[in-house]
C-alpha positions as MATLAB code, in Angstrom:
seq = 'XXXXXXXXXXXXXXXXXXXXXXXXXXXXXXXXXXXXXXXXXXXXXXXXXXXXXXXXXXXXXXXXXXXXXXXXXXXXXXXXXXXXXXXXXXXXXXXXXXXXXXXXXXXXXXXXXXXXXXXXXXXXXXXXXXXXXXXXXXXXXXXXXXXXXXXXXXXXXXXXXXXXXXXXXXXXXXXXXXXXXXXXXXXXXX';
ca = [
      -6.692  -23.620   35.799;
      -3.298  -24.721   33.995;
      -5.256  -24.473   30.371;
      -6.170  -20.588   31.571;
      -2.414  -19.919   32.123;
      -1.061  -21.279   29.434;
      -3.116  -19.312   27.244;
      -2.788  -16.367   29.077;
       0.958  -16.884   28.496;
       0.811  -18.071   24.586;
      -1.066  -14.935   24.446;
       1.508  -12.784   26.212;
       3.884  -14.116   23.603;
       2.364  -13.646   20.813;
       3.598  -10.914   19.150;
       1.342   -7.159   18.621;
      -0.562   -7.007   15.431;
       0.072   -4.457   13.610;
      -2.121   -2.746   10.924;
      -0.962    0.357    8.626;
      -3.621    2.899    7.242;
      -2.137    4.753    4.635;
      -4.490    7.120    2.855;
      -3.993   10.081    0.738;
      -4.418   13.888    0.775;
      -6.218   13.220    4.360;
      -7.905   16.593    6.361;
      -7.246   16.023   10.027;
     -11.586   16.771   10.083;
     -12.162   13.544    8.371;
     -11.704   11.393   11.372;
     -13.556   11.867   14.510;
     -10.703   10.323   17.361;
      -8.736   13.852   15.836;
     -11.268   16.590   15.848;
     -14.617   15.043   16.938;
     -16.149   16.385   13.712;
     -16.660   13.496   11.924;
     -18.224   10.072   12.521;
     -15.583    6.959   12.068;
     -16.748    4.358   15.118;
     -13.951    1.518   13.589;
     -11.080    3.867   12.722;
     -11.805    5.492   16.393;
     -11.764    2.256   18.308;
      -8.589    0.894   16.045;
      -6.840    4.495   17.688;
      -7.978    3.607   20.812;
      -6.378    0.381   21.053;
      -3.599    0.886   19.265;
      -0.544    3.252   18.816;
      -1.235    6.421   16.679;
       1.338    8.230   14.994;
       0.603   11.919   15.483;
       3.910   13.214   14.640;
       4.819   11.299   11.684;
       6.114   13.250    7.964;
       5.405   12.198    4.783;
       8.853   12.536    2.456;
       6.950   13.297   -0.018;
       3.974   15.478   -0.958;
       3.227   12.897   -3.899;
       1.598    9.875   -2.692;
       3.690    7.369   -4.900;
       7.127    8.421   -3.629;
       5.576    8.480    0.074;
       4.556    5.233   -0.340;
       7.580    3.971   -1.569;
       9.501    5.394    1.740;
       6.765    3.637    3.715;
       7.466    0.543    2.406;
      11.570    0.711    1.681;
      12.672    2.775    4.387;
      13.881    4.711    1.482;
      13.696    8.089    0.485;
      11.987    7.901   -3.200;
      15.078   10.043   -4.501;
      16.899    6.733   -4.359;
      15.050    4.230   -6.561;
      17.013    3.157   -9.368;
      14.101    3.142  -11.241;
      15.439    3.277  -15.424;
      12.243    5.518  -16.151;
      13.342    7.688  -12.686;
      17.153    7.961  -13.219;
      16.810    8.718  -16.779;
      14.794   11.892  -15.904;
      17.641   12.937  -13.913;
      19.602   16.511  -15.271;
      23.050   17.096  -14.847;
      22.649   19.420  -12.107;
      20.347   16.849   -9.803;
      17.413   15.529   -9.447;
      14.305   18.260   -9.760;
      11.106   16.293   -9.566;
       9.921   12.947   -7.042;
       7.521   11.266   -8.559;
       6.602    7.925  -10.398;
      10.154    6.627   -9.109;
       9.407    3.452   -7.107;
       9.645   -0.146   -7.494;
       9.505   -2.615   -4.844;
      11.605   -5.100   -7.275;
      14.480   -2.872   -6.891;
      14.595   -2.601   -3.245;
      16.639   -5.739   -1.169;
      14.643   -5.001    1.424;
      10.893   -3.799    2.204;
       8.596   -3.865    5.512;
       6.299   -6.977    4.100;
       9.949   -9.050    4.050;
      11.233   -7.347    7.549;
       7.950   -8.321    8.602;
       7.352  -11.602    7.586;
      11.669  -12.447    8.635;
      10.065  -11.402   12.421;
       7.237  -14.307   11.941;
       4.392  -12.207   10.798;
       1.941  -12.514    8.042;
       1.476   -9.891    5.611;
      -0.972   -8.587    3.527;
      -1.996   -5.533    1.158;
      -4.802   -4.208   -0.028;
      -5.836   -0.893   -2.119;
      -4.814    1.809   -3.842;
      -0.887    0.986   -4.838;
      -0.382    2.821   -8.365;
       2.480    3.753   -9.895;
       4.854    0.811   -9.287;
       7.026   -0.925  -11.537;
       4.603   -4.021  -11.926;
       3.319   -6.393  -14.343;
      -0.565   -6.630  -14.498;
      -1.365   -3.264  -16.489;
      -3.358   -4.044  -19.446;
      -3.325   -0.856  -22.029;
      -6.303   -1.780  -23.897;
      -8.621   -1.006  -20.988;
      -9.108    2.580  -20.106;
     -12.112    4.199  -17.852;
     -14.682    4.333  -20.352;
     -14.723    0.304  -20.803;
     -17.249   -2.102  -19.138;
     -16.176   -4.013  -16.915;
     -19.406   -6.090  -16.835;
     -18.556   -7.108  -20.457;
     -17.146  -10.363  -19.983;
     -13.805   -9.699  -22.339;
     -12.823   -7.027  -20.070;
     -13.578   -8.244  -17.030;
     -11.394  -11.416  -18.004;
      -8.491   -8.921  -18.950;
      -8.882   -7.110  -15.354;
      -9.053  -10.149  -13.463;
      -5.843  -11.970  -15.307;
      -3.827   -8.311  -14.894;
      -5.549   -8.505  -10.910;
      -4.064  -12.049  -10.281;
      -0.286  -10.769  -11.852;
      -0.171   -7.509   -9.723;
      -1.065  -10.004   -6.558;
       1.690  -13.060   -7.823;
       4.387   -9.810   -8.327;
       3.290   -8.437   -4.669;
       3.449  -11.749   -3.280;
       7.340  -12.127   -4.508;
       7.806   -9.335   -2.719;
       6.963  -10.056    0.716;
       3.313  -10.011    0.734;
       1.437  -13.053    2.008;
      -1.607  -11.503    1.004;
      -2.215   -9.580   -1.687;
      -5.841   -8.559   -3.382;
      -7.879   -5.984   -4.136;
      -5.652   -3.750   -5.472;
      -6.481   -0.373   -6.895;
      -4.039    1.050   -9.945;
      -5.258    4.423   -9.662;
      -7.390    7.378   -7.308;
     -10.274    6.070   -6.345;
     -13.104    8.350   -7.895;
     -10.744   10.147  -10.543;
     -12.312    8.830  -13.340;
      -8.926    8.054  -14.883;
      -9.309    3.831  -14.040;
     -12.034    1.413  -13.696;
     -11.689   -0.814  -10.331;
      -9.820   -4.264  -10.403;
     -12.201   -6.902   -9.839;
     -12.177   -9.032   -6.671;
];
């Protein structure tokens, strides 16, 4: 009876997981715990049991400035970005777009997370940040069953997950540098 409390209390003290789904471009049809129209069992229970964000604003209608504001607390218009800030007329700034870097920010949600005791991970699509890994030599039409590319993508894989991992990140791995199904990038390998 005393081995049942106490792990009823360590698990009362244990703090909430907590689990981000960040997708783009998203119809409100595509998940079935919104409309009923379409068939997601896992996404449906994850609403279930957890907290759903049904009023929440994107600060951006680009998903790499979006993302950025998800993960700084930020509004994109404020990276310092060199490539961003050079862009910038003498009237203001015109255009959001490739204008992140996680390097710049002091702080991020992976390090306010992790300060709190948590472990963090990432995984997926995360293009258009400042960070090392990007080999230029490989575009969509190479192989990546041929063994000198698939060396290149897993080398620029492991760099993009060490950079991450400076950043807050415990975990950091299958990461996607651009839209999945564009054509415009071949997948990282695992």
């Amino acid at each position: 009876l005393a081995l049942r409390s106490a792990s009823a209390k360590t698990k009362a003290q244990r703090p909430p997981n907590v689990l981000f789904i960040i997708t783009d471009d998203q119809e409100l049809d595509s998940f079935g715990f919104i409309r009923k129209q379409s068939l997601t069992p896992l996404i449906d229970r994850l609403s279930a049991e957890g907290v759903n964000f049904s009023r929440a604003y994107a600060s951006s209608s680009v998903c790499t400035p979006s993302r950025y504001t998800f993960l700084t607390g930020l509004y994109a218009s404020r990276s310092q970005v060199k490539k961003f800030t050079r862009g910038i007329s003498p009237e203001g700034q015109t255009w959001v777009h490739w204008n992140s870097d996680l390097a710049q920010a002091e702080s991020n949600i992976a390090k306010l997370l992790r300060k709190h005791g948590y472990v963090t991970g990432i995984v997926g699509k995360l293009h258009g940040f400042e960070l090392p890994g990007h080999h230029p030599s490989i575009n969509r039409k190479a192989d990546p069953h041929d063994p000198e590319v698939d060396r290149i993508l897993k080398q620029d894989q492991q760099r993009f997950a060490q950079e991450l991992k400076q950043h807050g990140f415990d975990y950091a791995a299958h990461l996607h540098r651009g839209n999945l199904g564009s054509g415009r990038s071949i997948p990282l390998p695992l």
